[in-house]
BATOR-122461 format. One line per 8 residues: their letters; for each residue z, y, x of N, C-alpha, C. Coordinates in steps of 0.2 Angstrom, whole numbers, plus 2048, in hexadecimal, padded with zeros to 3 digits. Atoms other than C-alpha are relative to their C-alpha. Layout:
<atoms>
a	Z:Y:X:Z:Y:X:Z:Y:X ~ ...
</atoms>
This chain:
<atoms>
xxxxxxxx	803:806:7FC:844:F9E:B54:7FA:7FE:7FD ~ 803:804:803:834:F99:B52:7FE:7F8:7FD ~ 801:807:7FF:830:F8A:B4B:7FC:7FB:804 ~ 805:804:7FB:824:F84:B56:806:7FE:806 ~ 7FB:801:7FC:833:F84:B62:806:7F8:7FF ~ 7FD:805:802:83B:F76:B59:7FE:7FB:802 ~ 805:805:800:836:F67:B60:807:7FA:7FE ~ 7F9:805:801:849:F5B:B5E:803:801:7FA
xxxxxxxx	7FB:801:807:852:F59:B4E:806:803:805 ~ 7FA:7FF:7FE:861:F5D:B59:801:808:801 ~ 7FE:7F7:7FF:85C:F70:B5C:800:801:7F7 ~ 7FC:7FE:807:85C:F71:B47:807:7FF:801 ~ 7F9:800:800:86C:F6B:B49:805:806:802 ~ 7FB:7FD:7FC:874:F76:B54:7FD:807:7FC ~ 801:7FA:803:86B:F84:B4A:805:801:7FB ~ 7FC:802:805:872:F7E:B3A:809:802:801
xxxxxxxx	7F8:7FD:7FE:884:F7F:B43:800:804:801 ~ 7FE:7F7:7FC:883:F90:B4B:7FD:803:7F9 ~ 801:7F9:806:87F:F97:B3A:801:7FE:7FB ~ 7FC:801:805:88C:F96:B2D:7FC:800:7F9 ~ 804:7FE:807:880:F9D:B20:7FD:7F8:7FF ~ 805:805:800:873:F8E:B24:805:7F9:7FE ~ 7FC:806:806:881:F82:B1E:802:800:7FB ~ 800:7FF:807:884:F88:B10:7FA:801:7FD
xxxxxxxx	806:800:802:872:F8B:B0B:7FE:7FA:800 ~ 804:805:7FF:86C:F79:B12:804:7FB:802 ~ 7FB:805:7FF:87A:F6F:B0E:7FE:7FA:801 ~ 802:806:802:873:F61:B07:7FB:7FE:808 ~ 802:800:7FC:866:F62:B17:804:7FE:805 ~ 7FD:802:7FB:874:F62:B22:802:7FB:7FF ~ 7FE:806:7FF:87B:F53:B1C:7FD:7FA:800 ~ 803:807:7FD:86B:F4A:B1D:7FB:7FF:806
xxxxxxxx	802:802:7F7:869:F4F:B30:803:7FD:803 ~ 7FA:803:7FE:87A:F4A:B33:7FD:7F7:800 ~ 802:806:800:874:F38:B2B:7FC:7FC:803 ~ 807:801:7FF:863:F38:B31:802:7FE:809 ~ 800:7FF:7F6:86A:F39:B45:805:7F9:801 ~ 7FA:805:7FF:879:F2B:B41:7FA:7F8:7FF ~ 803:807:801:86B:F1E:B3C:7FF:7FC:804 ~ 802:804:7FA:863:F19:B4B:806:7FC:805
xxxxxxxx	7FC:803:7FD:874:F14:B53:805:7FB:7FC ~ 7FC:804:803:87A:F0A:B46:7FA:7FB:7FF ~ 809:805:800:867:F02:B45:802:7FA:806 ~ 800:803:7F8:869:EFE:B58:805:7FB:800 ~ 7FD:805:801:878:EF5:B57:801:7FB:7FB ~ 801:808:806:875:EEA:B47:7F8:7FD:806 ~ 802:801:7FC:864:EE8:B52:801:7FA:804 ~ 7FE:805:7FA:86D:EE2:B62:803:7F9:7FF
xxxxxxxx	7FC:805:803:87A:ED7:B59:7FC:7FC:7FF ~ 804:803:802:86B:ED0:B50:7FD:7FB:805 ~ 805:803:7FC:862:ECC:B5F:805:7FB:804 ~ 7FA:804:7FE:873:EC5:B69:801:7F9:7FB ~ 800:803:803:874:EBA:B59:7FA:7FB:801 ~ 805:805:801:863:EB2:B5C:801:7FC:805 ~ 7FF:803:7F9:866:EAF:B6F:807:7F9:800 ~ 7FC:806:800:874:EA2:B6A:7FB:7F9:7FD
xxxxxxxx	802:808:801:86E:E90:B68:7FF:800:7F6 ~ 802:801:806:867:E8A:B57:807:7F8:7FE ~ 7FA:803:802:872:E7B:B59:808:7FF:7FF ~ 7F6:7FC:801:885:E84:B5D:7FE:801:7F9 ~ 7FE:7FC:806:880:E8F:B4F:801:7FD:7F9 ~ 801:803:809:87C:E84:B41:808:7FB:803 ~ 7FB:803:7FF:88B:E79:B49:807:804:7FE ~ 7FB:7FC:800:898:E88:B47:801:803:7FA
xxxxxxxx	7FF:7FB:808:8A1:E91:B36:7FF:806:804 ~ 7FF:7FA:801:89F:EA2:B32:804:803:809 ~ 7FA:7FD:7FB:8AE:EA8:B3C:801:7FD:809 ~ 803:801:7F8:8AA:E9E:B4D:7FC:803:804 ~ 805:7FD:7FF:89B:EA5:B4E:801:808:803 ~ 7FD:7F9:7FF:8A1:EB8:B4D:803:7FF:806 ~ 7FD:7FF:7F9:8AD:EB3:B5B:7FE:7FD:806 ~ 806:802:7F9:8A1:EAB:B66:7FC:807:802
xxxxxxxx	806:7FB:7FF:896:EB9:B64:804:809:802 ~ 7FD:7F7:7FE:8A3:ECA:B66:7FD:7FF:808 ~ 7FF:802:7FB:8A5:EC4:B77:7F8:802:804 ~ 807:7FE:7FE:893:EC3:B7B:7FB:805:800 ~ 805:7FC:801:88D:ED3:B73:805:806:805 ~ 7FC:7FA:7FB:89C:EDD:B7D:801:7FF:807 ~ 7FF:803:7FC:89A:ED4:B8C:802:804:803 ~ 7FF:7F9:7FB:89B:EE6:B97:807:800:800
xxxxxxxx	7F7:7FE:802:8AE:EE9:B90:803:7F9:802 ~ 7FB:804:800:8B2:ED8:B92:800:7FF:80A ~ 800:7FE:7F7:8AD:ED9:BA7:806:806:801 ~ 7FB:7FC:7FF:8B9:EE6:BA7:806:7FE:800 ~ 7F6:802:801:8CA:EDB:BA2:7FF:7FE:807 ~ 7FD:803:7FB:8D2:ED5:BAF:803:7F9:7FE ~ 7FD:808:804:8D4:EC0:BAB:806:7FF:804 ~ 7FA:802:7FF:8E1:EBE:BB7:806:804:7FE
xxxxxxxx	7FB:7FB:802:8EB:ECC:BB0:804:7FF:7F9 ~ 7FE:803:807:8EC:EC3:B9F:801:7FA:802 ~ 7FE:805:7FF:8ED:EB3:BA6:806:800:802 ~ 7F7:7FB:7FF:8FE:EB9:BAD:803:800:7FC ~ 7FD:7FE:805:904:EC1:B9F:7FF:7FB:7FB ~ 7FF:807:805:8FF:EB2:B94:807:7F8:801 ~ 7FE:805:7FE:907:EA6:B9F:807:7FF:801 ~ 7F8:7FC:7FF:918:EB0:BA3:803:800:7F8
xxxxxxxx	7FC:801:807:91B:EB2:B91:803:7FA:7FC ~ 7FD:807:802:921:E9F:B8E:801:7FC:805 ~ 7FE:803:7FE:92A:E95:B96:7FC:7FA:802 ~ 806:807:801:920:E84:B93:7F7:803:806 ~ 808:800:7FC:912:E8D:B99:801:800:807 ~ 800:7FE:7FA:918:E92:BA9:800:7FA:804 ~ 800:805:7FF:91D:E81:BAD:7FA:7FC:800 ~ 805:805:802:90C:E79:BA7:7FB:805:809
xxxxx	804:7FE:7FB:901:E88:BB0:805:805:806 ~ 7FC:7FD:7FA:90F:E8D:BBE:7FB:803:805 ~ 806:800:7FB:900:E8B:BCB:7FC:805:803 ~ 806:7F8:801:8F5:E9A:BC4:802:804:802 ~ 7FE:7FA:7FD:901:EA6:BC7:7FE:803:805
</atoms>
């Protein structure tokens, strides 16, 4: 292969895998192509979080511990996965599990 032909880090990679020798020769390389390719998506998500975390209020924030905070903010940084639950599917199953409850929120069901 020339190298001019090389134009992505991904086509090294897949050289490096199709040929046994080249990982044993370019060990050390191979483990910091491997690194080199995990970076960006562990960037991105510290990144995103970071920037999630600015978009909340300066007054909530400084108002809340540690641990409030993370649990206000999951919520908000996964919001895609949480559109997915089904609230009345848990309201249900929350409400059905106790007696007290059922009688408090009978209605909902």
């Amino acid at each position: 292969m020339n190298i001019k032909q090389i134009k992505k880090i991904s086509t090294i990679c897949e050289i490096l895998n199709t040929c046994e020798i080249g990982k044993r020769i370019f060990k050390e390389y191979h483990k910091l192509i491997k690194l080199y390719l995990t970076i960006p998506v562990t960037t991105a998500t510290a990144e995103r979080t970071f920037s999630e975390l600015n978009r909340l209020k300066n007054a909530i924030r400084s108002s809340m511990t540690q641990s409030r905070l993370n649990h206000c903010l999951l919520p908000h940084i996964y919001k895609e996965k949480l559109d997915e639950i089904d609230a009345n599917q848990i309201m249900s199953k929350f409400i059905s599990s106790n007696e007290k409850r059922q009688t408090f929120f009978g209605s909902m069901l």
